[in-house]
DRENBA-551252 format. One record per residue: residue in three letters; y, x, z of N, C-alpha, C, CB in turn. Coordinates in Angstrom, 2 decimals. Glycine has a CB too. Example, Ala and Ser with C-alpha at 12.3 -4.5 7.8 and 13.67 -1.06 7.14 Angstrom:
% residues 2
<site residuo="ALA" n_north="-5.69" n_east="13.19" n_up="7.80" ca_north="-4.50" ca_east="12.30" ca_up="7.80" c_north="-3.30" c_east="13.20" c_up="7.80" cb_north="-4.47" cb_east="11.31" cb_up="9.05"/>
<site residuo="SER" n_north="-2.25" n_east="12.85" n_up="7.08" ca_north="-1.06" ca_east="13.67" ca_up="7.14" c_north="0.03" c_east="12.90" c_up="7.87" cb_north="-0.60" cb_east="14.08" cb_up="5.72"/>
***
This chain:
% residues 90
<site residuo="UNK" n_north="-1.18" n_east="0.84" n_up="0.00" ca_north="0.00" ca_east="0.00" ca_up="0.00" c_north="1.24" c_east="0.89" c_up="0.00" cb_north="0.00" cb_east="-0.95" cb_up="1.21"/>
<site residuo="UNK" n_north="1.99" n_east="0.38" n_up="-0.76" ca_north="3.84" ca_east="1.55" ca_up="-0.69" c_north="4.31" c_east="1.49" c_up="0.68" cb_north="5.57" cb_east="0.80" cb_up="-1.79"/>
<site residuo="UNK" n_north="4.68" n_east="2.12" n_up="1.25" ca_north="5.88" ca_east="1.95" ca_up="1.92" c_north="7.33" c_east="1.36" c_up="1.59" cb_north="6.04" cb_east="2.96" cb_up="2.21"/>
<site residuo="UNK" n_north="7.86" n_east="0.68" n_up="2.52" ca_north="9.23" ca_east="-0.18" ca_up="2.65" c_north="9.82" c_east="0.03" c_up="3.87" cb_north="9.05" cb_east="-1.72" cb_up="2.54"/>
<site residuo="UNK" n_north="11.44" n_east="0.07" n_up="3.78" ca_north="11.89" ca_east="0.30" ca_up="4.82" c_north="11.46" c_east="-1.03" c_up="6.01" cb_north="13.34" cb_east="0.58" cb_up="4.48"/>
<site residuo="UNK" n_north="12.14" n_east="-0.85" n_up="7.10" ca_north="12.24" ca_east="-1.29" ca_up="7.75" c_north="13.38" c_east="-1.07" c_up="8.97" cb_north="11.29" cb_east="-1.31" cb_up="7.77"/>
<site residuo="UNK" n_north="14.39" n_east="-2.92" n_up="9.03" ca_north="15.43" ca_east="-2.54" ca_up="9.12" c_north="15.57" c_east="-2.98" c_up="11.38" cb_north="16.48" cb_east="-3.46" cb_up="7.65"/>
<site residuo="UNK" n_north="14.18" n_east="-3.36" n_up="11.23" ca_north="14.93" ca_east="-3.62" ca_up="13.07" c_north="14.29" c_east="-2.58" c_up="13.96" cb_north="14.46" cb_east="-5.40" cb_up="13.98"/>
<site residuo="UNK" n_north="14.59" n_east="-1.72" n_up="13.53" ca_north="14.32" ca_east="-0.28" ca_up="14.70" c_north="13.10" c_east="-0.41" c_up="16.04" cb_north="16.05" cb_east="-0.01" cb_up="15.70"/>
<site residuo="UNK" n_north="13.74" n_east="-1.67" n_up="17.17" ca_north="13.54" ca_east="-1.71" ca_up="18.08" c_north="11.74" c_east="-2.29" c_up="18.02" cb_north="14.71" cb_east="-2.39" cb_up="18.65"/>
<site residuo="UNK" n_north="11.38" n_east="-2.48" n_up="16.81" ca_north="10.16" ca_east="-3.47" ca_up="16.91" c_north="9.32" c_east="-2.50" c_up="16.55" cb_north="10.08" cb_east="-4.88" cb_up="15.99"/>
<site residuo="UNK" n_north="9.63" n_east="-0.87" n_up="16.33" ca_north="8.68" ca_east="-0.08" ca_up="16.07" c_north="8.11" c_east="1.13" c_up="16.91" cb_north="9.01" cb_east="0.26" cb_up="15.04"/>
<site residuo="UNK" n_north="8.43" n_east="0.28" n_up="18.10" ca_north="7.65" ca_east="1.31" ca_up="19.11" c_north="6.39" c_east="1.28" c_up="18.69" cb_north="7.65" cb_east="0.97" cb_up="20.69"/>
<site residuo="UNK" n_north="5.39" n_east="2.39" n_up="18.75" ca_north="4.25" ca_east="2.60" ca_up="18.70" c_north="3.83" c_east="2.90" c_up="17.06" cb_north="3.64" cb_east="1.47" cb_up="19.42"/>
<site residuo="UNK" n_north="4.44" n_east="2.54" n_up="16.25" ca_north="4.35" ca_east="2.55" ca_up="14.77" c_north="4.60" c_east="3.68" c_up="14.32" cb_north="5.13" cb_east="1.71" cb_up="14.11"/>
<site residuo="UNK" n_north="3.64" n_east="4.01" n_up="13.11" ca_north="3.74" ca_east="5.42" ca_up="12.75" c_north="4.67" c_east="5.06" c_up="11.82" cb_north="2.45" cb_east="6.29" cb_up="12.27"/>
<site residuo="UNK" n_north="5.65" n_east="5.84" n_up="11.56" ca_north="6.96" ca_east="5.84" ca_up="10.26" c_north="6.99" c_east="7.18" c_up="9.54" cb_north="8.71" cb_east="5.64" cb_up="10.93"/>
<site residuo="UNK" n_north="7.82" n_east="6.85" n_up="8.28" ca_north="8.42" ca_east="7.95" ca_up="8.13" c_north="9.76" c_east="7.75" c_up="7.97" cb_north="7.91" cb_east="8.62" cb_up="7.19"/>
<site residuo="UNK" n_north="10.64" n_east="8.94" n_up="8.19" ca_north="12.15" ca_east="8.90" ca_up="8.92" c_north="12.52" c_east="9.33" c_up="7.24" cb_north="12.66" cb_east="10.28" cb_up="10.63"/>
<site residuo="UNK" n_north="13.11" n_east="8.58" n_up="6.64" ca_north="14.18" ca_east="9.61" ca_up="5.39" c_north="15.47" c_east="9.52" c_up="5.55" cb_north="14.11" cb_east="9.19" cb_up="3.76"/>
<site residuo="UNK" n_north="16.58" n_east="10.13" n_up="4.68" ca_north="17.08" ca_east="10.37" ca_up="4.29" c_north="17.32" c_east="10.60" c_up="3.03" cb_north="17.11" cb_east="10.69" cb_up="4.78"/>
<site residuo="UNK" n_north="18.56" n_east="10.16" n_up="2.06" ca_north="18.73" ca_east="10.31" ca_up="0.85" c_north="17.39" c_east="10.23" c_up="-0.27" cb_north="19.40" cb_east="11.48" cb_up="0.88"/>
<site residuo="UNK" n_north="16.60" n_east="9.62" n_up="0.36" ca_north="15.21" ca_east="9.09" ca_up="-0.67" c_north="14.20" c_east="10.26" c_up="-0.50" cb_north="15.62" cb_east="8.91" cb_up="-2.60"/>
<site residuo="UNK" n_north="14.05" n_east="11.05" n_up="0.43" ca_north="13.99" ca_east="12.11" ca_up="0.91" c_north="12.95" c_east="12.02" c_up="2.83" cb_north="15.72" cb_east="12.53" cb_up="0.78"/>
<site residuo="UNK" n_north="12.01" n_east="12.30" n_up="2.52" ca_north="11.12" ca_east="12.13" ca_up="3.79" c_north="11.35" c_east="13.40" c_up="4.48" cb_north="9.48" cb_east="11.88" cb_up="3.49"/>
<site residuo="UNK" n_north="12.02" n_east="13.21" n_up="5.92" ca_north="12.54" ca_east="14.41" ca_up="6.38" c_north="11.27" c_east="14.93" c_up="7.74" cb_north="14.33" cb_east="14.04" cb_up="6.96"/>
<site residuo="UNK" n_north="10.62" n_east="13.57" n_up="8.25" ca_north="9.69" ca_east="13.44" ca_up="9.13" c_north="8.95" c_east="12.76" c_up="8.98" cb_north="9.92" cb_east="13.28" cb_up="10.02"/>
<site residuo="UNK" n_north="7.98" n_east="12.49" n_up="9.75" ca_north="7.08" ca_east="11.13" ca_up="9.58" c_north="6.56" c_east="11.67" c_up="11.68" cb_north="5.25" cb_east="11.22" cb_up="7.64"/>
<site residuo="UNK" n_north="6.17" n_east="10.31" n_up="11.69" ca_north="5.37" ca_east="10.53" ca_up="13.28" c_north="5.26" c_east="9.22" c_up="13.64" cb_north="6.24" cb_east="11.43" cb_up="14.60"/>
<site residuo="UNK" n_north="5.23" n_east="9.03" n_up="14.87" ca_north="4.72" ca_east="7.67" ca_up="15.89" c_north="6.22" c_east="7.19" c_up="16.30" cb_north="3.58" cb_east="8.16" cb_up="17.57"/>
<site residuo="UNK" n_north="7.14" n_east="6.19" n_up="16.30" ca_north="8.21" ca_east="5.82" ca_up="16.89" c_north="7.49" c_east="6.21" c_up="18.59" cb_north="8.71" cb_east="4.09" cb_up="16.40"/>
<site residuo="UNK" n_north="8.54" n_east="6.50" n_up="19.60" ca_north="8.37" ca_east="6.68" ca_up="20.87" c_north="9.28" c_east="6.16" c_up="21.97" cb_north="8.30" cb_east="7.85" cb_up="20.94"/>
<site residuo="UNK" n_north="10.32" n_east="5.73" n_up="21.33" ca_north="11.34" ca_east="4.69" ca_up="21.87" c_north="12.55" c_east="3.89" c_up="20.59" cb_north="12.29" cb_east="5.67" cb_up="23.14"/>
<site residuo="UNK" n_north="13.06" n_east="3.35" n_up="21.02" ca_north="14.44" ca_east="2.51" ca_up="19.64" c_north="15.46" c_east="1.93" c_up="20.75" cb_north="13.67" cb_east="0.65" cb_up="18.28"/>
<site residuo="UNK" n_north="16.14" n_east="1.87" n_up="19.74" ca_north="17.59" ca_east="1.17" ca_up="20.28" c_north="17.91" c_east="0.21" c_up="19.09" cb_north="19.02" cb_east="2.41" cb_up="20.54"/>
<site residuo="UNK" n_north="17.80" n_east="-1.39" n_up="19.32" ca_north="18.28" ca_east="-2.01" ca_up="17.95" c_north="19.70" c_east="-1.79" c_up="17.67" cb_north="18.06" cb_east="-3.53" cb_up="17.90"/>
<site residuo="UNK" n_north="20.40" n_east="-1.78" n_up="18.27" ca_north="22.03" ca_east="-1.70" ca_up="18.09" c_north="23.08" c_east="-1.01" c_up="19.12" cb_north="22.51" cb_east="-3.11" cb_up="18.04"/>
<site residuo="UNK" n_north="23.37" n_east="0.22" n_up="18.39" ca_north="22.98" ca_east="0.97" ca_up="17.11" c_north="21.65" c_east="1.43" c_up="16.83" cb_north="23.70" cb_east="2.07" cb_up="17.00"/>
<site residuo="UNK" n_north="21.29" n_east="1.39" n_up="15.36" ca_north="20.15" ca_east="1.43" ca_up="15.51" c_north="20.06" c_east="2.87" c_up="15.75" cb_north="19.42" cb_east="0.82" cb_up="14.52"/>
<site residuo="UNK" n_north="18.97" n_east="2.81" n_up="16.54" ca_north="18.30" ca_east="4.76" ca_up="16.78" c_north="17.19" c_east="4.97" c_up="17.19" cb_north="18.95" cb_east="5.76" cb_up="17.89"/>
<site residuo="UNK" n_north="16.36" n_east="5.75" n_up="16.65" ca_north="14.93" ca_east="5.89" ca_up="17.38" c_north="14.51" c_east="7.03" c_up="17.62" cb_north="13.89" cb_east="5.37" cb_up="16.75"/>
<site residuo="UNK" n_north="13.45" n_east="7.52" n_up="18.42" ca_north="12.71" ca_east="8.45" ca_up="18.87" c_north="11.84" c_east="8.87" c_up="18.07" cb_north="12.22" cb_east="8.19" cb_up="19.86"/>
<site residuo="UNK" n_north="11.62" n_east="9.73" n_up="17.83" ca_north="9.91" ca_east="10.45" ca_up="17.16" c_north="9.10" c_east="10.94" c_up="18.46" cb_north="10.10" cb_east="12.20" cb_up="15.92"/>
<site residuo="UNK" n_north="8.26" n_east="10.67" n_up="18.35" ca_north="7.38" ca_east="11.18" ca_up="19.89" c_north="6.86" c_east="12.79" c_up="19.45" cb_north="5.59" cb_east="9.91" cb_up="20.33"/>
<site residuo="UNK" n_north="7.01" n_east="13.74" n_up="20.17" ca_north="6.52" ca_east="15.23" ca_up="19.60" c_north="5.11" c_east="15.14" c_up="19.17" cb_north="6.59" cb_east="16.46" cb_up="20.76"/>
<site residuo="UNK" n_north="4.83" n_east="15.94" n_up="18.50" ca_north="3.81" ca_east="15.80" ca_up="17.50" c_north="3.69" c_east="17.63" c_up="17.00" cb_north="4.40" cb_east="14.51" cb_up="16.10"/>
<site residuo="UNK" n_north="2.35" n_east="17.97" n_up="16.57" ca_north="2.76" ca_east="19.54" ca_up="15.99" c_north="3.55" c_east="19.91" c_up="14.73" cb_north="1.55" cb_east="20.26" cb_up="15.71"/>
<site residuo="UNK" n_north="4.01" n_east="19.04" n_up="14.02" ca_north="5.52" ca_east="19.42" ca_up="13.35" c_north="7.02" c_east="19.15" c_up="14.17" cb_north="5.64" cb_east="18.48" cb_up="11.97"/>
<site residuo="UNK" n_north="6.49" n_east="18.86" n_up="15.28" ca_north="8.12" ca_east="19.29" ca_up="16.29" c_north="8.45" c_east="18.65" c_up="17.52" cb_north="9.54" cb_east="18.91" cb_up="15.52"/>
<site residuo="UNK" n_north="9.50" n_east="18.83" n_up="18.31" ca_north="9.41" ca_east="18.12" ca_up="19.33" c_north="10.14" c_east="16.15" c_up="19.09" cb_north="10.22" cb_east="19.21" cb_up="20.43"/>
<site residuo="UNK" n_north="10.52" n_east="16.06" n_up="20.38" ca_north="10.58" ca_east="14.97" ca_up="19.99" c_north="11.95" c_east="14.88" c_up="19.24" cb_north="10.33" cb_east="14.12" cb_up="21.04"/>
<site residuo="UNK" n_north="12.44" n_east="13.81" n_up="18.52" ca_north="13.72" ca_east="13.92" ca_up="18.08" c_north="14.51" c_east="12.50" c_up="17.49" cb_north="13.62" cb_east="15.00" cb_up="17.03"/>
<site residuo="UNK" n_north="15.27" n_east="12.69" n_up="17.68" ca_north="16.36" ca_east="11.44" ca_up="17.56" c_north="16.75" c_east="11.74" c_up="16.46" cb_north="17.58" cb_east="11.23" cb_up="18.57"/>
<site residuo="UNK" n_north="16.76" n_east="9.76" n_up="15.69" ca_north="17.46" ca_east="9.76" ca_up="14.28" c_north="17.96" c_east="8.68" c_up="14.37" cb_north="16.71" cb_east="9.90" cb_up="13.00"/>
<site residuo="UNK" n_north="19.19" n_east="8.83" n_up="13.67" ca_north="20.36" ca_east="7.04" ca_up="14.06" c_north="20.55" c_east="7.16" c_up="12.55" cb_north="22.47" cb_east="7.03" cb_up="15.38"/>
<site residuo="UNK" n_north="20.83" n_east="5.23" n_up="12.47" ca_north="20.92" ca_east="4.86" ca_up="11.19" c_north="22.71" c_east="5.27" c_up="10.69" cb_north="20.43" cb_east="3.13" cb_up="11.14"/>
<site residuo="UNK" n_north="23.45" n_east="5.40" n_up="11.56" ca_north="24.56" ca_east="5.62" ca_up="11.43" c_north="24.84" c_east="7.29" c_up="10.42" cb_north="25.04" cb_east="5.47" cb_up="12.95"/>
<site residuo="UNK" n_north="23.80" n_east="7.92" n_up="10.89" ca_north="23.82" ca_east="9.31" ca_up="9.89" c_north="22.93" c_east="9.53" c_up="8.47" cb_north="23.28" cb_east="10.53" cb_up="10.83"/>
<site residuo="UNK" n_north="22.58" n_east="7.88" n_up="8.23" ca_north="21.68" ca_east="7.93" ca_up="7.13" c_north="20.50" c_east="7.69" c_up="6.83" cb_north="21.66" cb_east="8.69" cb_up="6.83"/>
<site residuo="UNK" n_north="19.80" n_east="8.18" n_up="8.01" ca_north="18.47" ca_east="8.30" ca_up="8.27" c_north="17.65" c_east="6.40" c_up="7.71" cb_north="18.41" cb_east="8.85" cb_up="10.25"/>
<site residuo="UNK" n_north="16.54" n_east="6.56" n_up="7.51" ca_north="16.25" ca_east="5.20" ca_up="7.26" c_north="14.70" c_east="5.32" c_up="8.10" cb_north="16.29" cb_east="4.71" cb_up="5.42"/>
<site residuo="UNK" n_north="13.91" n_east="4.08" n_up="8.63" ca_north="13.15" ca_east="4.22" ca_up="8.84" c_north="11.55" c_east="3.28" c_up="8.35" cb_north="13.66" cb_east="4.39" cb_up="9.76"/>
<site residuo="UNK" n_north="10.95" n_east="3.88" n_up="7.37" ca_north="9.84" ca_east="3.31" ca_up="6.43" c_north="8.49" c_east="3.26" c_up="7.27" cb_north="9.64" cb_east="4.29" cb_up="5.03"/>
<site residuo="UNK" n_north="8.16" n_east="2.33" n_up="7.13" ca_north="6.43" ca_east="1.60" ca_up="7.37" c_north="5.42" c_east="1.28" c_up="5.79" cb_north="6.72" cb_east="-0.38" cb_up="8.26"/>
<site residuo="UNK" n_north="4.39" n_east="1.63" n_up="6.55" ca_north="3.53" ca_east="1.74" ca_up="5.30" c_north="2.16" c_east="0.74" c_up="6.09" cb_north="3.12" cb_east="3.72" cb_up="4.75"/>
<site residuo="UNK" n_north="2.10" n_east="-0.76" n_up="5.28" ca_north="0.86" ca_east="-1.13" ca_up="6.47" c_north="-0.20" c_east="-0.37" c_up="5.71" cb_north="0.37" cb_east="-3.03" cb_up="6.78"/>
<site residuo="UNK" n_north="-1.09" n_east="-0.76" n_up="7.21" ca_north="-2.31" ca_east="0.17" ca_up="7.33" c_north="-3.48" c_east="-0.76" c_up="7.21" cb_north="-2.36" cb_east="1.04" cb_up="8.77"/>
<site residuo="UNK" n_north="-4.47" n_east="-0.22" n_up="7.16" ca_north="-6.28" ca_east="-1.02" ca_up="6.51" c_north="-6.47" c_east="-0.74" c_up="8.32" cb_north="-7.94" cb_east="0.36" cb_up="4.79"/>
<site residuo="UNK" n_north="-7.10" n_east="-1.55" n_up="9.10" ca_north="-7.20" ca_east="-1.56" ca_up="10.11" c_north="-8.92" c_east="-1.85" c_up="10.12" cb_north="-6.17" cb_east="-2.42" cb_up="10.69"/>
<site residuo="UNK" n_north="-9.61" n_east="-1.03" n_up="11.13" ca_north="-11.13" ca_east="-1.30" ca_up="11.18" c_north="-11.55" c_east="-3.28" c_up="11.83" cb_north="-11.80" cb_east="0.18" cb_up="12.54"/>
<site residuo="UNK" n_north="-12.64" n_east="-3.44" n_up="11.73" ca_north="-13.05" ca_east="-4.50" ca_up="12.29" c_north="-12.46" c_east="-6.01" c_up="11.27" cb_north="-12.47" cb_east="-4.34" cb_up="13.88"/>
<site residuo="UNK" n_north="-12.18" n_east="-6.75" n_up="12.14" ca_north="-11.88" ca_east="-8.27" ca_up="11.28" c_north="-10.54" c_east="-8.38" c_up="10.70" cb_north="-11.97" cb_east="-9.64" cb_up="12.26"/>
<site residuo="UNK" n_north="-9.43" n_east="-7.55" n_up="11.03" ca_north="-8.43" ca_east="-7.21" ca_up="10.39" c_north="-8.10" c_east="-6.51" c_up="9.49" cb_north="-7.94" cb_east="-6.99" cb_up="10.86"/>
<site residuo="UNK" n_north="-6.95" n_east="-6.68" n_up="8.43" ca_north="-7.37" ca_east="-5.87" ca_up="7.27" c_north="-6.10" c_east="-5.64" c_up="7.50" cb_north="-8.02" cb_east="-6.34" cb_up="5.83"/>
<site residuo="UNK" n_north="-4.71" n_east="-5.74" n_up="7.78" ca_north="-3.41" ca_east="-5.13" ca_up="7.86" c_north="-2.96" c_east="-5.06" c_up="9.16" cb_north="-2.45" cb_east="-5.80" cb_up="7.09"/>
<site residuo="UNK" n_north="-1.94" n_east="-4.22" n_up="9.25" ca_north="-1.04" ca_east="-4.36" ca_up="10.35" c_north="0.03" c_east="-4.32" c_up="10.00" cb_north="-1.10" cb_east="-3.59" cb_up="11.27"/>
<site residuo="UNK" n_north="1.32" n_east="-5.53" n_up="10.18" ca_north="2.40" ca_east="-5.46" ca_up="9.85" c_north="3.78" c_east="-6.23" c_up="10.90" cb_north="2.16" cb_east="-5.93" cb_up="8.55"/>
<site residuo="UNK" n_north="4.48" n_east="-5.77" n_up="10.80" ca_north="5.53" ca_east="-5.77" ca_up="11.46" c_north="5.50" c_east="-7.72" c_up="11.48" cb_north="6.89" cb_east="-4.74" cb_up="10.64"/>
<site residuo="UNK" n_north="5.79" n_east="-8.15" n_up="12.52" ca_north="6.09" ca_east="-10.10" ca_up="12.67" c_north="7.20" c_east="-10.45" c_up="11.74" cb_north="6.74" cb_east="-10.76" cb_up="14.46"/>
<site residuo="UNK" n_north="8.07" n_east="-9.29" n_up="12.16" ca_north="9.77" ca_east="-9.37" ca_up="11.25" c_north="9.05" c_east="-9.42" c_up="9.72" cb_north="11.16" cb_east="-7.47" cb_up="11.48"/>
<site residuo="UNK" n_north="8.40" n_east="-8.40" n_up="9.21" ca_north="8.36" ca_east="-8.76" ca_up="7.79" c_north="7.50" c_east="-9.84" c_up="6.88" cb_north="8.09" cb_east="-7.69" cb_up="7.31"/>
<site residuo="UNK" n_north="6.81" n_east="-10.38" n_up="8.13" ca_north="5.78" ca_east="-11.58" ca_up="7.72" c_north="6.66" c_east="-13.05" c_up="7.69" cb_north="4.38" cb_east="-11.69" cb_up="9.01"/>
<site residuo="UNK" n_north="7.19" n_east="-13.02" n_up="8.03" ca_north="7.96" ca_east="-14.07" ca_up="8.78" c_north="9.60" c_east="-13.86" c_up="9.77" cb_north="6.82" cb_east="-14.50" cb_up="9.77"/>
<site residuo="UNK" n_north="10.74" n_east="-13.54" n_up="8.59" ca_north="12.00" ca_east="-12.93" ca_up="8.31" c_north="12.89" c_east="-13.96" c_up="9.02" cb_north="12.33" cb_east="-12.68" cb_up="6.69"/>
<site residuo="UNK" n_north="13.55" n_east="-13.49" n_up="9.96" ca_north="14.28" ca_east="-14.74" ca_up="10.80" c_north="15.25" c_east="-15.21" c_up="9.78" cb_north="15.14" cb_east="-14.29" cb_up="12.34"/>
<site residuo="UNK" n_north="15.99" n_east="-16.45" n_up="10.11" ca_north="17.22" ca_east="-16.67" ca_up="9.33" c_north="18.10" c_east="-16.37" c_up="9.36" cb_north="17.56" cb_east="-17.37" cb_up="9.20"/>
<site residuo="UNK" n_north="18.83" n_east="-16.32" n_up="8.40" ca_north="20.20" ca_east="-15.87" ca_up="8.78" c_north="21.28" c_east="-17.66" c_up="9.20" cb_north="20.90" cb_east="-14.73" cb_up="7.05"/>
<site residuo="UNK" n_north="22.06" n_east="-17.16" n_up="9.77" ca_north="23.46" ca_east="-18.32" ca_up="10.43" c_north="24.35" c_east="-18.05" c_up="9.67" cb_north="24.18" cb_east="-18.16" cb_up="12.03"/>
<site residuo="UNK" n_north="24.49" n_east="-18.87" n_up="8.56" ca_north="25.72" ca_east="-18.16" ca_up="7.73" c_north="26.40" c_east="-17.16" c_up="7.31" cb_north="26.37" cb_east="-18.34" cb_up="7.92"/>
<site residuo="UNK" n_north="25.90" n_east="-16.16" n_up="7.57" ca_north="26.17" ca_east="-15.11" ca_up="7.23" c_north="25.77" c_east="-14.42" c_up="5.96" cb_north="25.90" cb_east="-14.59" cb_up="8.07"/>
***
């Protein structure tokens, strides 16, 4: 399956991502904490580095790729992208 961004930060604790920039994969790892607003998240250390902070404010974007999951499930995907809240006029 491709990867797609994903725009609510805070719902990806535990989710493996990858962090880009300019169309450009700068990291990839496990989210380890978020902040929805502003958005910002954690990378949990991993052996390509320690842990590290990336905010959407400097560019950074953060992509999900669902996954083939063992047993009676066949995806794992974010609630937000199954079922997209509404917008209020906006």
């Amino acid at each position: 399956m491709k990867p797609y961004p994903s725009h609510d930060w805070a719902r990806l604790i535990g989710v493996p991502v990858e962090i880009r920039k300019d169309s450009e994969v700068v990291r990839a790892g496990v989210v380890d904490d978020a902040m929805p607003f502003p958005a910002a998240l954690w990378l949990a250390a991993d052996a390509s580095g320690g842990r590290a902070l990336f905010t959407a404010a400097e560019g950074y974007e953060a992509w999900i790729r669902p996954q083939a999951l063992g047993g009676r499930l066949c995806y794992k995907m974010a609630a937000a992208q199954l079922h997209p809240a509404p917008t209020l006029g906006r």
